[in-house]
CHARMM internal coordinates of N, CA and C (Angstrom, degrees):
IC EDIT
DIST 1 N 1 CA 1.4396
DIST 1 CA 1 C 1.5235
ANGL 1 N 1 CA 1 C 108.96
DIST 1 C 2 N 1.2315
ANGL 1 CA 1 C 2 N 124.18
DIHE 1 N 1 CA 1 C 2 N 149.44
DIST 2 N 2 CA 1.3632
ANGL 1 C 2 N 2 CA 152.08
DIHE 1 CA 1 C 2 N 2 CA -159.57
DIST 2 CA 2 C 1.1487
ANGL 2 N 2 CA 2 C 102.42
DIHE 1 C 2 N 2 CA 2 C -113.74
DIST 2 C 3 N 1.4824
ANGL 2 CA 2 C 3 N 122.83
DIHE 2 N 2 CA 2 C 3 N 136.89
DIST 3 N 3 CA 1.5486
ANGL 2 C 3 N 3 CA 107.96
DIHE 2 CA 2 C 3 N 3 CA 148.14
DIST 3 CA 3 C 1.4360
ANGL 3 N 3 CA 3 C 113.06
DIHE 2 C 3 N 3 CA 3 C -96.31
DIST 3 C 4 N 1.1128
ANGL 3 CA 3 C 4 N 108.26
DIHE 3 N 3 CA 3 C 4 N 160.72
DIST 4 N 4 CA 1.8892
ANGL 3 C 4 N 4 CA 127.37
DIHE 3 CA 3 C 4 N 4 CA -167.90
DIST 4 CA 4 C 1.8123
ANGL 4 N 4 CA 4 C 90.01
DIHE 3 C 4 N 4 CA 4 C -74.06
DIST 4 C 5 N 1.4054
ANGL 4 CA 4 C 5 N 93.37
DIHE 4 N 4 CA 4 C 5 N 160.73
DIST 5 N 5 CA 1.6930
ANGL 4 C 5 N 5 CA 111.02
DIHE 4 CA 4 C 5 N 5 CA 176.71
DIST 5 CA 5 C 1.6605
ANGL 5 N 5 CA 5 C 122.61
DIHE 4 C 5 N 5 CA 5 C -50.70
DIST 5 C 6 N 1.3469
ANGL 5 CA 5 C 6 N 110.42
DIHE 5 N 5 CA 5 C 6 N -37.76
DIST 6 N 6 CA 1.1213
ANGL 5 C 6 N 6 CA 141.29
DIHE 5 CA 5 C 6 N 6 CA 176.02
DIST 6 CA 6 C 1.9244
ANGL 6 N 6 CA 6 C 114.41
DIHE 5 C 6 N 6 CA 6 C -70.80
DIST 6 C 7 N 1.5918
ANGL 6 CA 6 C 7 N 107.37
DIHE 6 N 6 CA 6 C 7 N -46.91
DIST 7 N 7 CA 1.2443
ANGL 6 C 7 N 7 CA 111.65
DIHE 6 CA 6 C 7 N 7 CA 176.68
DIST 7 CA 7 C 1.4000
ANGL 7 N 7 CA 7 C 113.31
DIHE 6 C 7 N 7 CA 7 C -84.27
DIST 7 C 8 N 1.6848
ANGL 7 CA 7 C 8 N 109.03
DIHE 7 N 7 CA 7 C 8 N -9.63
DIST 8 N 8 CA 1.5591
ANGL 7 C 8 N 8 CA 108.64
DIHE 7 CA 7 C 8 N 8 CA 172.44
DIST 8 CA 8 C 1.6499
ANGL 8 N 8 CA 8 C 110.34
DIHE 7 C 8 N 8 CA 8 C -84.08
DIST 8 C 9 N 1.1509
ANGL 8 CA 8 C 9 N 119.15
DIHE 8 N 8 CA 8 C 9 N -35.95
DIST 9 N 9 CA 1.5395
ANGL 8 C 9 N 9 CA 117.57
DIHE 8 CA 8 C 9 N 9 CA -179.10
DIST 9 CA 9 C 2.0684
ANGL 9 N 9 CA 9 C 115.03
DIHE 8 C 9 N 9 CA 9 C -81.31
DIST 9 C 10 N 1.6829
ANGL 9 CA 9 C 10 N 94.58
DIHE 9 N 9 CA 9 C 10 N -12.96
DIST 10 N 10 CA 1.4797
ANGL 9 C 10 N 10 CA 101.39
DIHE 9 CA 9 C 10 N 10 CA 163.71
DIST 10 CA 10 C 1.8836
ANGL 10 N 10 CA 10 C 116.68
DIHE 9 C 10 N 10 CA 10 C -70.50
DIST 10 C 11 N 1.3278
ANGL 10 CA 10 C 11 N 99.92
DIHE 10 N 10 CA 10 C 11 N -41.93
DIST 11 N 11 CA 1.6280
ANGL 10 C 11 N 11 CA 114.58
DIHE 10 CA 10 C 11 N 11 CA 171.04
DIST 11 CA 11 C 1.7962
ANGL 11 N 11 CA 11 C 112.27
DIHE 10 C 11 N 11 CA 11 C -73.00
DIST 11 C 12 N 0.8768
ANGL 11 CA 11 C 12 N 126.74
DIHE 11 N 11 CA 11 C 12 N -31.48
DIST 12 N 12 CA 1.1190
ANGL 11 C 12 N 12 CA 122.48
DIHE 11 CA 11 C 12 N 12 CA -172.49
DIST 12 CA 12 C 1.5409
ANGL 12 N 12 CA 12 C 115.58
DIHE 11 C 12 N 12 CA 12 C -50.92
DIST 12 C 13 N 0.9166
ANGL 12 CA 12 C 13 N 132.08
DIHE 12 N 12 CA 12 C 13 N -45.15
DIST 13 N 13 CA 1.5638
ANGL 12 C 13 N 13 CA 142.71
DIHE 12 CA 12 C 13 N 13 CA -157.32
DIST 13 CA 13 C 1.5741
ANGL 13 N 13 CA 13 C 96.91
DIHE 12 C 13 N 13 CA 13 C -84.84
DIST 13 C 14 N 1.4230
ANGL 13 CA 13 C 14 N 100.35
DIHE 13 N 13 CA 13 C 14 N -45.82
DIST 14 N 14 CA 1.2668
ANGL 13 C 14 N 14 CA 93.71
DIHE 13 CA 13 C 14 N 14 CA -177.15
DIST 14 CA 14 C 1.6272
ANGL 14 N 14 CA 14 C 132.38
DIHE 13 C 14 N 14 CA 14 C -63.59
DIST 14 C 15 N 1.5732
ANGL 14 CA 14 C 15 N 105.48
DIHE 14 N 14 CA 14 C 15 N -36.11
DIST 15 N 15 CA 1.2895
ANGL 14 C 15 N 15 CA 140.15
DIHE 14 CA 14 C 15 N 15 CA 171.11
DIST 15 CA 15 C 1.5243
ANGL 15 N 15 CA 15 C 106.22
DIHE 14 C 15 N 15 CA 15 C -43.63
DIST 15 C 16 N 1.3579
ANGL 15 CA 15 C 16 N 119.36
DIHE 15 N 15 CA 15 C 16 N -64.75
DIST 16 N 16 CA 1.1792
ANGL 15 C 16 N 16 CA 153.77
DIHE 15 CA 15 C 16 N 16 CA -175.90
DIST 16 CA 16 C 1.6480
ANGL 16 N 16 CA 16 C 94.40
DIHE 15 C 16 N 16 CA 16 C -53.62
DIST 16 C 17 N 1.4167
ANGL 16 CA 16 C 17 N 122.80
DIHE 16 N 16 CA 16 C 17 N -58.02
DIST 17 N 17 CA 1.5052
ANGL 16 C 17 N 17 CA 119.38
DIHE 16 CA 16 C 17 N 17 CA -144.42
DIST 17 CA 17 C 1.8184
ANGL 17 N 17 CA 17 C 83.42
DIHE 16 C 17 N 17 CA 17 C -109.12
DIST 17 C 18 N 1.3392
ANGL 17 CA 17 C 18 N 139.12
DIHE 17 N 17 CA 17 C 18 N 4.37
DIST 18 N 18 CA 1.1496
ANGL 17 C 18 N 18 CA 127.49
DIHE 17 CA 17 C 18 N 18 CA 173.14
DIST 18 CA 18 C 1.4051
ANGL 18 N 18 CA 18 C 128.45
DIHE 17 C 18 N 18 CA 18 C -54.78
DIST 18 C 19 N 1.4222
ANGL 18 CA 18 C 19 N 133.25
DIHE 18 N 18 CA 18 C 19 N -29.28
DIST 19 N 19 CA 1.1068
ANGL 18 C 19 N 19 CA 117.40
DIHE 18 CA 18 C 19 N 19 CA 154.37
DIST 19 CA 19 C 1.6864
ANGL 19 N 19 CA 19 C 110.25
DIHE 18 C 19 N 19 CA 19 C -138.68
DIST 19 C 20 N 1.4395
ANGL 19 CA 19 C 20 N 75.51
DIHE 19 N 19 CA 19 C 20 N 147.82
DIST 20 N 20 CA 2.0916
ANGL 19 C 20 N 20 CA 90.53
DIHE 19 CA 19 C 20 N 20 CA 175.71
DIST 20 CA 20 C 1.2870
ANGL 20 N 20 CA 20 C 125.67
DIHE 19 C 20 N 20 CA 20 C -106.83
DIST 20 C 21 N 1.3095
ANGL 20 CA 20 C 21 N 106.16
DIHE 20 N 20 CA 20 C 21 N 166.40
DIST 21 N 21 CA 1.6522
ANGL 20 C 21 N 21 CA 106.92
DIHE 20 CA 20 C 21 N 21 CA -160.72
DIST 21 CA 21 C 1.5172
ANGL 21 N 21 CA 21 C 113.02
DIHE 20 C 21 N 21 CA 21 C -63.49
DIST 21 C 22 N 1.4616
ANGL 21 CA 21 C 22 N 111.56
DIHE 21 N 21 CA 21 C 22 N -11.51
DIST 22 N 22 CA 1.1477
ANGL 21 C 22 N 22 CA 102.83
DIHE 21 CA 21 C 22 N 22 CA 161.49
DIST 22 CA 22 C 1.8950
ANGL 22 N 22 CA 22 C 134.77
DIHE 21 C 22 N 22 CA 22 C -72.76
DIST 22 C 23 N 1.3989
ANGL 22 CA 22 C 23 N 100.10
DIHE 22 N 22 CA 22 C 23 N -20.98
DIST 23 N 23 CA 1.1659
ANGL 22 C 23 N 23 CA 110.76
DIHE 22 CA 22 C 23 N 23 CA 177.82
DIST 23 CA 23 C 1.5659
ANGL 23 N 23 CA 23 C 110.67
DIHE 22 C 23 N 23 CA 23 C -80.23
DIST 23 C 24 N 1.3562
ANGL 23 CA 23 C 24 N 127.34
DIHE 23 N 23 CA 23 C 24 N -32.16
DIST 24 N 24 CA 1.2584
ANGL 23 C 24 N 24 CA 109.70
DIHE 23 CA 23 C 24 N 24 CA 178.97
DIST 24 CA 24 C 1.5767
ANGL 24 N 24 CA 24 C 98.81
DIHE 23 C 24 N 24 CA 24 C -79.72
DIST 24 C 25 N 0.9923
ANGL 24 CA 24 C 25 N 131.89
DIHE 24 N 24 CA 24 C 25 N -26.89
DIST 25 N 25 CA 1.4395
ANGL 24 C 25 N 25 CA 113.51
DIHE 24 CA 24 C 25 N 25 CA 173.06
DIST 25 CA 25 C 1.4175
ANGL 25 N 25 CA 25 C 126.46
DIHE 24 C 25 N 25 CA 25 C -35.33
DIST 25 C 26 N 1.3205
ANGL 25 CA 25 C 26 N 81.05
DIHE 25 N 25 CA 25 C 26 N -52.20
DIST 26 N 26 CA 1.4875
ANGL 25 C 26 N 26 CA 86.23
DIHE 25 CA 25 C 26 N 26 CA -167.27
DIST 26 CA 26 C 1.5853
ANGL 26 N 26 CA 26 C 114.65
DIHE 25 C 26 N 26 CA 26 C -75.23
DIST 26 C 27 N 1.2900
ANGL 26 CA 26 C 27 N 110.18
DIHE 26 N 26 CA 26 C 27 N -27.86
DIST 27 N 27 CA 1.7312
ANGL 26 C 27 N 27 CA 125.14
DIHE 26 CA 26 C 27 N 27 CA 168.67
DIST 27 CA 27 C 1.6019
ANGL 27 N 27 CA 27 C 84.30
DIHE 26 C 27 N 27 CA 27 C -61.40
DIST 27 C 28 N 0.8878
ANGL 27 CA 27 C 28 N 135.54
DIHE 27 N 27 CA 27 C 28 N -104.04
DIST 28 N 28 CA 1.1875
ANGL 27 C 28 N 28 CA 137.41
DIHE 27 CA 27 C 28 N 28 CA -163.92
DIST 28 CA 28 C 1.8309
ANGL 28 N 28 CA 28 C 122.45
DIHE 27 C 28 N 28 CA 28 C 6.49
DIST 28 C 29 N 1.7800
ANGL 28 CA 28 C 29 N 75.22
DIHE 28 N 28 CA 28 C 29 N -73.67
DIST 29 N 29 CA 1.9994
ANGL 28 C 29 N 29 CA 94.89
DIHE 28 CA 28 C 29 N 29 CA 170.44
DIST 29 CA 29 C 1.5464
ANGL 29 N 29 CA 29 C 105.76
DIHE 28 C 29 N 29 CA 29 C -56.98
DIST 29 C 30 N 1.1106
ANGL 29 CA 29 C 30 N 119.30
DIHE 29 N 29 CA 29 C 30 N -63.36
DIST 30 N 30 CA 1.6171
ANGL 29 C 30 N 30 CA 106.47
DIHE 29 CA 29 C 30 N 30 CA -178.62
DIST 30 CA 30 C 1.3993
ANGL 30 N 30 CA 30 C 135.96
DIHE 29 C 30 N 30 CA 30 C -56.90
DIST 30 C 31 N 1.5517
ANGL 30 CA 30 C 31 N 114.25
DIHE 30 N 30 CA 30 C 31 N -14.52
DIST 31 N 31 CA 1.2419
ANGL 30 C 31 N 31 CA 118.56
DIHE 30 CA 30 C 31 N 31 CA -157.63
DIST 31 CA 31 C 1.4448
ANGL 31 N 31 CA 31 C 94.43
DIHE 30 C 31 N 31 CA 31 C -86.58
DIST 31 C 32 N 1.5628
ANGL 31 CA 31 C 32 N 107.56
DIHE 31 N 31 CA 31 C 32 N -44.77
DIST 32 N 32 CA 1.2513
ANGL 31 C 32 N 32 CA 136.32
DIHE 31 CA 31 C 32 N 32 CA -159.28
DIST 32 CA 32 C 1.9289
ANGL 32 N 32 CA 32 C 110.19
DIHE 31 C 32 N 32 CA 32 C -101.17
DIST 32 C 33 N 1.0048
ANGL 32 CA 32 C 33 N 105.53
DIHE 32 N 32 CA 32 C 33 N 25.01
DIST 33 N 33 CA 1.6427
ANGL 32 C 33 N 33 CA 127.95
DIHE 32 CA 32 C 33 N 33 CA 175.71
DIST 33 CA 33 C 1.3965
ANGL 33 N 33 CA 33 C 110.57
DIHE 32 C 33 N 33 CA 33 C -70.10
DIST 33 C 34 N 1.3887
ANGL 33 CA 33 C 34 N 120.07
DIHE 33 N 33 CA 33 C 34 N 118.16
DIST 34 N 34 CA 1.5660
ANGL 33 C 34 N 34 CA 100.02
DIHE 33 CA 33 C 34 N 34 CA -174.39
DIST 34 CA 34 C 1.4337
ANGL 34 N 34 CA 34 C 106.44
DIHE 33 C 34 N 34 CA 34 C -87.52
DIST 34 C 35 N 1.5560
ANGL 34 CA 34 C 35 N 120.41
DIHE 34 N 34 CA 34 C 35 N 18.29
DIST 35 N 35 CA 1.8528
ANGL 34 C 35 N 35 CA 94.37
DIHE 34 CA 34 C 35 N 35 CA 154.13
DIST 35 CA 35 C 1.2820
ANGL 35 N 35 CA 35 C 112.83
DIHE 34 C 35 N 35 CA 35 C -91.61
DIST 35 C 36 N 1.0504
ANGL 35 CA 35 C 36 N 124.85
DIHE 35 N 35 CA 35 C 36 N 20.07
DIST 36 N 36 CA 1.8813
ANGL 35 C 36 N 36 CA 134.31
DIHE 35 CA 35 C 36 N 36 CA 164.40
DIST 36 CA 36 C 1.6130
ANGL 36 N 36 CA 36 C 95.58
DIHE 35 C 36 N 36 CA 36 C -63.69
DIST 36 C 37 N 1.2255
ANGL 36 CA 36 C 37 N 112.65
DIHE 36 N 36 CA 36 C 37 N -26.39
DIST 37 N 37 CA 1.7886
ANGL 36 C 37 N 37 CA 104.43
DIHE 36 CA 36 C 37 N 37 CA -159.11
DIST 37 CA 37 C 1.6246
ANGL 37 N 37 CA 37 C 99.81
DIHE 36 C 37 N 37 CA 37 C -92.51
DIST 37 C 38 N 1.7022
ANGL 37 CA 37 C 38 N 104.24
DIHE 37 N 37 CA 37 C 38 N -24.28
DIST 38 N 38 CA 1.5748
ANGL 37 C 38 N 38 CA 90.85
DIHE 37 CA 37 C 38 N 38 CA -173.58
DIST 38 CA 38 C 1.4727
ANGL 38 N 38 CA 38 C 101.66
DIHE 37 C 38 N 38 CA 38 C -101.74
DIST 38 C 39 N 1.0619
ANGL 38 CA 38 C 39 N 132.51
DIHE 38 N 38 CA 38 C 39 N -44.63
DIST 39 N 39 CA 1.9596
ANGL 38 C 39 N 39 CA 137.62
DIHE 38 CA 38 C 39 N 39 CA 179.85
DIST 39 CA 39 C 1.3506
ANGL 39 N 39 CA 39 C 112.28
DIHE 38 C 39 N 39 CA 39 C -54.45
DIST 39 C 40 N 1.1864
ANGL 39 CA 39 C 40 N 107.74
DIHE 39 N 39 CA 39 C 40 N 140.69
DIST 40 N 40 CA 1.5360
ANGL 39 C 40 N 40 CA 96.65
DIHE 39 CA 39 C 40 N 40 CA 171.68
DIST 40 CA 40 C 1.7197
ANGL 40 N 40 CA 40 C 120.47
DIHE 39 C 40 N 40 CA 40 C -97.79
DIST 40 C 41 N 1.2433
ANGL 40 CA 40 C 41 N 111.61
DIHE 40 N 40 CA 40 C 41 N 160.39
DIST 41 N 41 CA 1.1195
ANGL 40 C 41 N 41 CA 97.16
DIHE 40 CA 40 C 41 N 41 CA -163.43
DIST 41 CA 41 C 2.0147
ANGL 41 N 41 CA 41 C 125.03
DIHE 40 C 41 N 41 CA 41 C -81.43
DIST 41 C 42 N 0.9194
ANGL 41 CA 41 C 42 N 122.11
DIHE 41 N 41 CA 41 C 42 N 142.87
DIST 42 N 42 CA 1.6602
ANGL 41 C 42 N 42 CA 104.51
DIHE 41 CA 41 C 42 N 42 CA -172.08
DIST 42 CA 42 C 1.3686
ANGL 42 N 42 CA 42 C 108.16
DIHE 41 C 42 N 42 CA 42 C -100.47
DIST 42 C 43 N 1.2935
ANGL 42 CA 42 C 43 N 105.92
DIHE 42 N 42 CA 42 C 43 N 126.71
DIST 43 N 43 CA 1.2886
ANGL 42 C 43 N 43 CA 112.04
DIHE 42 CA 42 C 43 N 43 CA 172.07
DIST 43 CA 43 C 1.0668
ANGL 43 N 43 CA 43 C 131.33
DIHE 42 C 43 N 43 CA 43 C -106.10
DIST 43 C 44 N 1.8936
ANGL 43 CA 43 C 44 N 139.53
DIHE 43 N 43 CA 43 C 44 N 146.00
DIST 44 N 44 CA 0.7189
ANGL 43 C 44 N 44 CA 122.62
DIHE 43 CA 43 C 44 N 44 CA -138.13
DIST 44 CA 44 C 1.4507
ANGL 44 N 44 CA 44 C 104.64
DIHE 43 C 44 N 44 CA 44 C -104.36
DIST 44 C 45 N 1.5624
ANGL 44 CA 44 C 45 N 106.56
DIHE 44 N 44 CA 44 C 45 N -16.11
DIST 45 N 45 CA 1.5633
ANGL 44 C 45 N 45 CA 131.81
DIHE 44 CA 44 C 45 N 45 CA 159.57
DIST 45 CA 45 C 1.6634
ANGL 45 N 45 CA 45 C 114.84
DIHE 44 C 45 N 45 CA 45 C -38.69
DIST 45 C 46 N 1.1317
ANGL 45 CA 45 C 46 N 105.20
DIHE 45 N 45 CA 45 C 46 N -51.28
DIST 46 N 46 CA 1.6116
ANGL 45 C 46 N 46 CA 115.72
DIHE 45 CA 45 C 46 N 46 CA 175.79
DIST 46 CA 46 C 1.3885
ANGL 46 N 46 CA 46 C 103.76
DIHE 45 C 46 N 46 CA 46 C -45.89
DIST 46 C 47 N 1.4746
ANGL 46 CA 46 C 47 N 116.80
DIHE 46 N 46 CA 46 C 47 N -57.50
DIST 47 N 47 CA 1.7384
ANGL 46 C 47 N 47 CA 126.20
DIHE 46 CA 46 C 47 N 47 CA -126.70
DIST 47 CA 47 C 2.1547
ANGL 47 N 47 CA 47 C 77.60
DIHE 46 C 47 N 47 CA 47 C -72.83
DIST 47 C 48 N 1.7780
ANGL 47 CA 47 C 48 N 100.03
DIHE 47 N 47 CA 47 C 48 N -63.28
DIST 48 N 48 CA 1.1958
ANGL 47 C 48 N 48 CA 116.65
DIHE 47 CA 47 C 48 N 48 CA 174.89
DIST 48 CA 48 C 1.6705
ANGL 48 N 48 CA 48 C 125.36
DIHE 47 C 48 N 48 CA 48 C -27.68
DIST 48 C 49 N 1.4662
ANGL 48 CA 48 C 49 N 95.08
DIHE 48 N 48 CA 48 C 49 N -39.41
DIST 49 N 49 CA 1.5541
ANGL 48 C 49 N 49 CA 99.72
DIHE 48 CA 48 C 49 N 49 CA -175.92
DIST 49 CA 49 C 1.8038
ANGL 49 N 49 CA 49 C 107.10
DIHE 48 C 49 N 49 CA 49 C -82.45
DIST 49 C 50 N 1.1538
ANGL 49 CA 49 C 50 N 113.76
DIHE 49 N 49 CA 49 C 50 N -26.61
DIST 50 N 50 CA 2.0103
ANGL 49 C 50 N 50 CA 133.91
DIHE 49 CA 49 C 50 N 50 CA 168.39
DIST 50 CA 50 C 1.5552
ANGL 50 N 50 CA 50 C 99.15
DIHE 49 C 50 N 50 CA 50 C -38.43
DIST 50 C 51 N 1.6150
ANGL 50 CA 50 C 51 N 100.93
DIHE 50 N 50 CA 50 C 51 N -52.77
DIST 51 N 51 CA 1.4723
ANGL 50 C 51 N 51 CA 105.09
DIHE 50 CA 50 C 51 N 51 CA -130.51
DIST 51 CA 51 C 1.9601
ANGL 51 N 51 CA 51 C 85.68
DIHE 50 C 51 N 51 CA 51 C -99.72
DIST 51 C 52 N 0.8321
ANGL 51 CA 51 C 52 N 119.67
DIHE 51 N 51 CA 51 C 52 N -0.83
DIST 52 N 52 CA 1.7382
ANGL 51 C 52 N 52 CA 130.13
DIHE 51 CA 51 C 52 N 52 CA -163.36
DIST 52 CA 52 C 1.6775
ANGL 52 N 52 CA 52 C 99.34
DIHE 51 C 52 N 52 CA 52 C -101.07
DIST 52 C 53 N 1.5158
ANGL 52 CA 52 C 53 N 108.56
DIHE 52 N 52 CA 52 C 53 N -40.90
DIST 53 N 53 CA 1.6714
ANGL 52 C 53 N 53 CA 131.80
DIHE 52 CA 52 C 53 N 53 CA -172.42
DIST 53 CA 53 C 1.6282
ANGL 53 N 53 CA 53 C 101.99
DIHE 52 C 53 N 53 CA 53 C -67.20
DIST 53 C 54 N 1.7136
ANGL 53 CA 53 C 54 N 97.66
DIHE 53 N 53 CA 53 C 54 N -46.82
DIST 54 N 54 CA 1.6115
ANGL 53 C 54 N 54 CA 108.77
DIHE 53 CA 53 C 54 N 54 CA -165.41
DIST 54 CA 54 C 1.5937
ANGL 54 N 54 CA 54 C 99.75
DIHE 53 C 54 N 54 CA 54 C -85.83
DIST 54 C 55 N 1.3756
ANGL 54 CA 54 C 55 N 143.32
DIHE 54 N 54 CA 54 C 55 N -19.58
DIST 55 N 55 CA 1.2713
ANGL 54 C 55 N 55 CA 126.30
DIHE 54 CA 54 C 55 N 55 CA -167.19
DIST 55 CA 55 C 1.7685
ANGL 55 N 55 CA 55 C 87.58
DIHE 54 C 55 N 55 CA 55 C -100.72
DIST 55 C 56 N 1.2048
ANGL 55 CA 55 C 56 N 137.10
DIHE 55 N 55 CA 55 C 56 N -40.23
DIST 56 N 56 CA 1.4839
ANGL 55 C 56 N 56 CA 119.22
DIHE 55 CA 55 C 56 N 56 CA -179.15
DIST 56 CA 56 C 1.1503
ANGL 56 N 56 CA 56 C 117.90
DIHE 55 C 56 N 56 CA 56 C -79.75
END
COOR INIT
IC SEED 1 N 1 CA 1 C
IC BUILD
């Protein structure tokens, strides 16, 4: 599905204004956090795969 000409120039602005320079900042700082290097990361795949093992 497509959006119509009308529903594309309704999205536009928004598209455009979806994130601000404040938000990549902060993506930035977190992504790039050096306790990323020592923590491990949690996934939420794991927790899901626990809970799939334990109900069958």
């Amino acid at each position: 599905m497509k959006p119509s000409d009308l529903g594309r120039e309704y999205l536009k602005p928004i598209f455009a204004n979806a994130l601000g320079q404040d938000d990549l900042e902060y993506q930035r700082l977190s992504t790039f956090s050096h306790c990323n290097l020592t923590l491990p990361y949690h996934s939420i795949n794991t927790d899901i795969q626990k809970r799939i093992k334990y109900v069958c």
